[in-house]
C-alpha positions, 0 to 999 in steps of 0.5 A: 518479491520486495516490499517496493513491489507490493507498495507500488502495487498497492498490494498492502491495500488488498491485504487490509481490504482482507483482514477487516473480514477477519474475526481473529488477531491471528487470522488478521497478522498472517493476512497482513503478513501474506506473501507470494508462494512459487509452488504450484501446488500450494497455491493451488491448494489455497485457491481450492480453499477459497473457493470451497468456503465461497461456496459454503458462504452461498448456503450460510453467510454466518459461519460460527468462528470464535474470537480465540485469540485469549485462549492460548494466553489462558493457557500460558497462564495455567501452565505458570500455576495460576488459577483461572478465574470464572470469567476466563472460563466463561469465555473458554466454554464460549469457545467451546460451544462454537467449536461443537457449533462449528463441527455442526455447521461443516458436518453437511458440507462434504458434498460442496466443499470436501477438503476444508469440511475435513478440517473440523475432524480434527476437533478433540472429544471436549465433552467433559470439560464443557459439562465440568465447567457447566457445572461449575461457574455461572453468570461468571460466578462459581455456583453455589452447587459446584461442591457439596463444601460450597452449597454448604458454606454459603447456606450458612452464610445465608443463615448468619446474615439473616440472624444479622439482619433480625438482629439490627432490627431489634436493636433499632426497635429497641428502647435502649438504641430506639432514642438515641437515633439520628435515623431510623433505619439501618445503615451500612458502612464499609461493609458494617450494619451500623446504627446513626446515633447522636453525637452527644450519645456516643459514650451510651452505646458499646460498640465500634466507631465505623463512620461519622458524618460530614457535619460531624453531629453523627456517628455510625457505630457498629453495636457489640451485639452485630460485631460478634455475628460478623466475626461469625459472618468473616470466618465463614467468608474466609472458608467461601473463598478458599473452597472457591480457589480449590475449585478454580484450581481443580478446572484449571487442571482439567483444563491443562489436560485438554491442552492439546485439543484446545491448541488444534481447536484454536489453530483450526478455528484459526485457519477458518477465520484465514480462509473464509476472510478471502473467500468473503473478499472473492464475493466482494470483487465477484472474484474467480480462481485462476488457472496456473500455467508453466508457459509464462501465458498471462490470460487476463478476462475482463479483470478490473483493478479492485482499487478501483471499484465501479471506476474499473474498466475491463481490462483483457489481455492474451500475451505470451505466447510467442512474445515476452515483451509488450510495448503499450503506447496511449495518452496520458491519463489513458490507463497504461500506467493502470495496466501495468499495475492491474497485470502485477496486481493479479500475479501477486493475488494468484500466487498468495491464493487470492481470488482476481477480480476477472471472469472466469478462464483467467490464467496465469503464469508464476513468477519468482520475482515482480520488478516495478519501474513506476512513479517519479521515485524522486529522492530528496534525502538521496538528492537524487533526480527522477530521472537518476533514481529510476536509474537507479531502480533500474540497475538494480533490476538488470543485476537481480532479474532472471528468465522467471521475473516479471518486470514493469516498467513505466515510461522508460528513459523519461525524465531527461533529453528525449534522444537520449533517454529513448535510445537508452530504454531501447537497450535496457528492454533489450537486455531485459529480454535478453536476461529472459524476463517478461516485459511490460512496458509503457512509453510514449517514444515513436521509435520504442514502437518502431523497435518493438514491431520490428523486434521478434519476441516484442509486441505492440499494444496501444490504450484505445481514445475516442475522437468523438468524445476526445476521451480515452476508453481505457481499453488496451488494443493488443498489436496496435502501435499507439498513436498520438492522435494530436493532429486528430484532436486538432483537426477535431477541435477546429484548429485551422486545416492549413496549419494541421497540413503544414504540421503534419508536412514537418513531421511525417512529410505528407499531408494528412489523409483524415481532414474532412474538406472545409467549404471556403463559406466555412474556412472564411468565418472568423473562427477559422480566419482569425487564426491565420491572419498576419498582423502586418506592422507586427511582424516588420517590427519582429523581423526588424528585432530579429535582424538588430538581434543578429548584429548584437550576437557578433562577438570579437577576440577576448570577449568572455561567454557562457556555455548555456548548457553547462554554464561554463564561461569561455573566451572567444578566439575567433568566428563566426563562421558561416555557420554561425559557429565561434571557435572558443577556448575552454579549459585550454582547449580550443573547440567550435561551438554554434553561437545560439548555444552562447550568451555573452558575458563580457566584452574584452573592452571591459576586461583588458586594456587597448592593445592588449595581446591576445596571444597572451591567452591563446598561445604558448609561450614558445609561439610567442617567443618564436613570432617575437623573433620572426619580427626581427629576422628570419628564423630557419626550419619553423612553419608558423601554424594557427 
């Protein structure tokens, strides 16, 4: 499988679609990152998965899984010797409370969903660690009675802010402090208790400068008699934290030694997120899991594209059994291109473990390798054509496809002259089933049809059009050639009968059988009559042009013209013929070419002098030579050859 096949087939959509159930970065990069599995028992392994979540998703919807992706850098972090800090370990007690919550949830799930309830028995014993933690931090700060040290530590400190207070209270109370003041209330700056004391008192109060105001008439000074309590305050500040880093560092410990059990819980927790995301996107689509098959059956029942939503249309198909090319023929716009990529689509969801959006009894083979011929694939940077880049792609398929590939290719052979781009998909599907792939092919070529009925291994398939509303149904018809319905649509429409039958006449050399007879009151109407009427003097003058047009296109020896299909120049030697053919030299050579696939360029009035000698352009200089000499005498043993 390449990345041209998944982004052909939109299957990187799918997987976004997906990975917006996810709760996890991990979960979320490896749904992104899913690629087919060729293993019949992994994938159907996976399948059961999906389908056992989906069942537990139908008891509860809320499945307790943990955004766990911080866990595992946490855990770096303390094998480096770094502490912890309390919010890291709040979140590290979330999740492990969703792991208890989690190995609840699954512990009555046995009976519905056997092999992914297994999953959380491999949860470590992780009691003490959370009761540890409990203990510890609170409301993402270490609590007052993690440690005995601490409970003390900070009673102290409560006593010393206490004494703080009392004490800036009394000094503004006091009449020492009392008339100085700029305000009555205490103030604290950086940190500080300070008093607001007038400018012009500054030199009456012992103590330190913290502040002064924007106007400058205050100062905030800190009084000696609070200095020496926050000293006190500071020291015992000094010993909180490093009582606090002791025990940041003593659950981090204890957190290292759990670390095997956190990284199985994680890579668990995990898995969950990785199975329940498809299974929530099972629900999504009203998805089922496919049956794999070894008989490269494709069994599709009423699956419909997942991109398309409610615009999907059922599409069901049973191939494979005694053919391995399908040959889809329709109108634009008709769903074949659709098909294609809804058949690709579902090998890639089955192979990656993914539910298809289809009823129940889908099967499906497993292939090695997808290829997919749709879209123009026109490269500008390459200077590449449509028609030459889908080349391209399809070289590259022959040398890489085997009997276990699929290939997908969309109107084959298109983009260049019809005759020989059809013939040329005919033998690239032949030796595409020869090289042992699986085909599906779309084309719109009625000789592709021929060939694919005529063809063992090939089968025909046709998207269904309704006549009455001149819509298709987007329906595909498995054994029925397509056909293009144009002289239907016409008849439907009200193109004239008599044109519909001179139509029909050219191209099928019949008349056709599905005209419902028009009564002549009908066919008088200036609906119909109109269209068949002949302007008269109109067409004397058109048959008059045509006739000068025909003089004007006779062209004498030396007149240059144009190769319209090339735009090479050449010289006319000599013509018409009957045919209408000119025999003219180009590069030398002389070859016939039909005049209607000739413009001409100049005359040879223009370009050479009166009698001017041809022979000079047409002949070699031996004929010359030798005619020269017939003029004057007779020249033995030479037979003169045009």
């Amino acid at each position: 499988m390449n990345q041209h096949t998944f982004l052909t087939l939109e299957f990187n959509k799918v997987l976004e679609q997906i990975a917006n159930y996810t709760r996890t970065a991990w979960a979320k990069d490896n749904i992104l990152q899913i690629k087919p599995k060729y293993h019949r028992h992994i994938i159907e392994k996976e399948l059961l998965e999906v389908e056992e979540a989906k069942k537990i998703l139908q008891i509860s919807s809320s499945v307790p899984i943990h955004s766990t992706d911080v866990i595992q850098n946490y855990m770096e972090q303390a094998n480096k010797g770094l502490f912890l800090n309390p919010e890291q370990f709040m979140l590290i007690l979330s999740f492990l409370d969703h792991c208890q919550k989690l190995k609840r949830f699954m512990k009555n799930k046995d009976a519905v969903a056997p092999n992914i309830t297994n999953f959380v028995y491999s949860f470590g014993d992780m009691t003490s660690l959370m009761e540890k933690i409990n203990q510890s931090i609170r409301n993402g700060k270490v609590d007052d009675h993690a440690t005995n040290e601490l409970l003390t530590i900070r009673r102290q400190m409560y006593q010393i802010k206490t004494k703080q207070k009392e004490k800036a209270s009394a000094l503004l109370k006091s009449k020492k402090y009392a008339p100085l003041l700029q305000e009555n209330y205490l103030i604290e700056r950086e940190g500080q208790l300070v008093l607001s004391i007038k400018k012009e008192h500054r030199k009456k109060v012992n103590g330190t400068i913290v502040d002064t105001s924007s106007s400058g008439s205050t100062i905030y000074i800190e009084p000696a008699e609070l200095a020496e309590i926050r000293e006190q305050l500071h020291y015992m500040k000094l010993a909180e934290e490093h009582e606090v880093e002791k025990i940041l560092y003593q659950l981090t410990a204890l957190f290292l030694t759990y670390e095997i059990e956190i990284k199985v819980a994680t890579d668990v927790m995990y898995q969950y997120d990785f199975i329940f995301a498809k299974a929530k996107y099972s629900i999504e689509i009203n998805g089922t899991s496919p049956i794999l098959n070894n008989k490269k059956i494709i069994d599709l029942n009423e699956v419909r594209h997942p991109l398309l939503k409610e615009k999907a249309v059922p599409l069901t198909i049973s191939f494979g059994a005694n053919e391995r090319a399908l040959v889809i023929t329709g109108p634009n716009t008709g769903g074949k291109t659709v098909t294609l990529k809804t058949v690709g689509l579902m090998i890639l969801f089955a192979q990656s473990g993914i539910h298809v959006p289809a009823k129940n009894g889908t099967s499906l083979p497993i292939f090695t390798s997808i290829f997919v011929d749709i879209g123009d694939g026109q490269s500008i940077e390459s200077n590449l054509s449509t028609f030459s880049s889908r080349l391209v792609n399809m070289i590259d398929i022959l040398q890489k496809v085997s009997s276990d590939s699929l290939v997908l290719a969309d109107e084959l052979g298109s983009g260049t002259d019809p005759s020989e781009g059809m013939n040329l998909a005919v033998v690239l599907l032949k030796q595409l089933f020869e090289k042992g792939a699986t085909l599906f092919a779309t084309t719109h070529y009625s000789e592709m049809k021929e060939f694919a009925d005529q063809t063992e291994g090939f089968l025909n398939a046709s998207m269904e059009f309704d006549l009455e509303s001149l819509l298709p149904t987007y329906r595909l018809l498995i054994g029925e050639a397509g056909k293009s319905q144009a002289f239907q649509i016409a008849h439907k429409l009200g193109l004239h009968p008599c044109l519909i039958e001179e139509a029909h006449q050219l191209t099928y050399g019949t008349k056709p059988k599905f005209l419902t007879p028009l009564t002549q009151e009908t066919l008088s109407n200036a609906f119909y009559s109109d269209q068949i009427k002949i302007n008269k003097k109109s067409s004397i003058s058109i048959r008059k042009e045509n006739k000068e047009t025909k003089e004007l296109e006779k062209w004498n020896q030396g007149d240059t013209v144009e190769i319209l299909k090339t735009g090479e120049t050449a010289v006319v030697y000599q013509g018409p013929n009957e045919k209408g053919d000119y025999f003219i030299v180009i590069k030398g050579e002389k070859i016939w070419i039909n005049h209607r696939r000739l413009r001409l360029q100049q005359r040879a009035e223009e370009l050479y002098p009166e009698g001017y000698d041809f022979d000079i352009l047409f002949q070699s200089k031996k004929y010359r030579k030798l005619k020269k000499q017939m003029n004057k005498r007779h020249v033995n043993d030479f037979l003169e050859e045009e």
